[in-house]
C-alpha atoms as one frame of an Amber mdcrd trajectory, in Angstrom:
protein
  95.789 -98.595  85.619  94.644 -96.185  82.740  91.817 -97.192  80.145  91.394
 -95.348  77.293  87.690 -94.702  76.021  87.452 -95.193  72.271  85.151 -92.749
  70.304  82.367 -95.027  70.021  82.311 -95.590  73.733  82.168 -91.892  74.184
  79.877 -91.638  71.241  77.311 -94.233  72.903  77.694 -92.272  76.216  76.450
 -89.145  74.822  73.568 -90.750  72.705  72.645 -92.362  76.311  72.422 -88.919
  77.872  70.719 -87.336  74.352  68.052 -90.150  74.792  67.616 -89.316  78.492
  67.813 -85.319  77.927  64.778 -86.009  75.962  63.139 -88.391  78.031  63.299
 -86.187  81.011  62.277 -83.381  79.035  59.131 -84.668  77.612  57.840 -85.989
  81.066  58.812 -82.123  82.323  56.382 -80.879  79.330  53.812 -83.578  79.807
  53.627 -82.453  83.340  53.214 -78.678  82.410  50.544 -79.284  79.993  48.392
 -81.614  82.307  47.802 -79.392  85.006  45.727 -76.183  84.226  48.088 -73.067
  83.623  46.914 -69.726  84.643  48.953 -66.462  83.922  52.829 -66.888  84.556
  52.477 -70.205  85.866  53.472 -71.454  82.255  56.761 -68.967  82.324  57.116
 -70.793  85.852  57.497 -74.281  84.498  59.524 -73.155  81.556  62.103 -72.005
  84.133  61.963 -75.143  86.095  62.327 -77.091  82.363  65.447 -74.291  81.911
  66.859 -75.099  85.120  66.643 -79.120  85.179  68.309 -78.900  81.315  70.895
 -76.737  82.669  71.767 -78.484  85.408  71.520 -81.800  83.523  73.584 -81.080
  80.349  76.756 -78.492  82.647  76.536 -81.764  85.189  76.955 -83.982  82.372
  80.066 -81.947  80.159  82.006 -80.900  83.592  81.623 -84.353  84.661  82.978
 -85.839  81.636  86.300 -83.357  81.484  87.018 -83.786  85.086  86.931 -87.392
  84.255  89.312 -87.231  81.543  91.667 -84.672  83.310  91.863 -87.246  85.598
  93.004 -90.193  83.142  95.361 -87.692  81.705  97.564 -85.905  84.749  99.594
 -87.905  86.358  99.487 -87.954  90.227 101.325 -85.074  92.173 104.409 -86.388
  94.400 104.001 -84.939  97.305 100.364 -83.669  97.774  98.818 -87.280  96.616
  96.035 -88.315  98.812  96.741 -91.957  98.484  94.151 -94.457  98.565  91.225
 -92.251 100.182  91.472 -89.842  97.475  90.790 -92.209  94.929  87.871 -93.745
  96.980  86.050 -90.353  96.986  87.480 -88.610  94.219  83.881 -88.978  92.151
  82.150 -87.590  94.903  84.243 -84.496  95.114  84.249 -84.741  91.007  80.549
 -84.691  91.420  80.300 -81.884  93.802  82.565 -79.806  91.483  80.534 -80.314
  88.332  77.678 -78.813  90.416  79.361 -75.748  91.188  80.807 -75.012  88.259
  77.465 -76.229  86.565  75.689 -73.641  89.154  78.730 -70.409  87.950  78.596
 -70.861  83.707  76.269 -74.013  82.702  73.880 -71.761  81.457  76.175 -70.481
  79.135  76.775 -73.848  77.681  73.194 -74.983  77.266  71.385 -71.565  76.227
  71.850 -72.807  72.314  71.017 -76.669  73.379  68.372 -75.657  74.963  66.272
 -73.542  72.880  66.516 -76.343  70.139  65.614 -78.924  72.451  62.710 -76.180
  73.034  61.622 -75.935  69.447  61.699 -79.466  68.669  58.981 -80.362  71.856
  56.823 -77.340  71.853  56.845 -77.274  67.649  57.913 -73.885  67.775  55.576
 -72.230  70.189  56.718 -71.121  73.436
């Protein structure tokens, strides 16, 4: 059975993960600037911040297009994996996204990422 997403279902999906990007951020910088910072221990948790927004938005896209490459290629005749490759086809969709999230997601969420910086720190870093 294939279901199509419309736009607004897609749209609503990414305004979900917007809203929780942010969410997650803010309790990252609330956490930073309640305990006491001393030297590079600031630089520290603005890697950790890096790496969780990284991880969180290359998770998010790769998870998304394997989805949809999925809805949109047909099944292969002879090396189909029948009914226990559809049971655990997220989890290996999930376990891709990481990797590929872990090879180039930085590359997708260097630009995000510095605006999301600018927009919670005011424009100090």
């Amino acid at each position: 059975m294939i279901t199509a997403t419309t736009p607004l279902q897609t749209a609503s999906a990414v305004d979900m993960r917007a809203a929780h990007e942010n969410a997650v951020g803010q309790q990252l910088l609330k956490n930073q600037s309640a305990q006491p910072s001393a030297g590079s221990a600031g630089t520290v948790d603005q890697s950790q911040l890096r790496e969780k927004f990284d991880s969180f938005v290359g998770e998010s896209f790769y998870g998304q297009m394997l989805q949809a490459m999925h809805k949109t290629v047909g099944k292969a005749a002879y090396f189909n994996g029948g009914r226990a490759e559809e049971m655990f086809q997220g989890q290996l969709d999930q376990i891709l996204s990481e990797k590929m999230t872990k090879a180039n997601g930085g590359s997708i969420s260097a630009s995000m990422f510095d605006l999301f910086n600018l927009q919670t720190t005011g424009g100090r870093k």
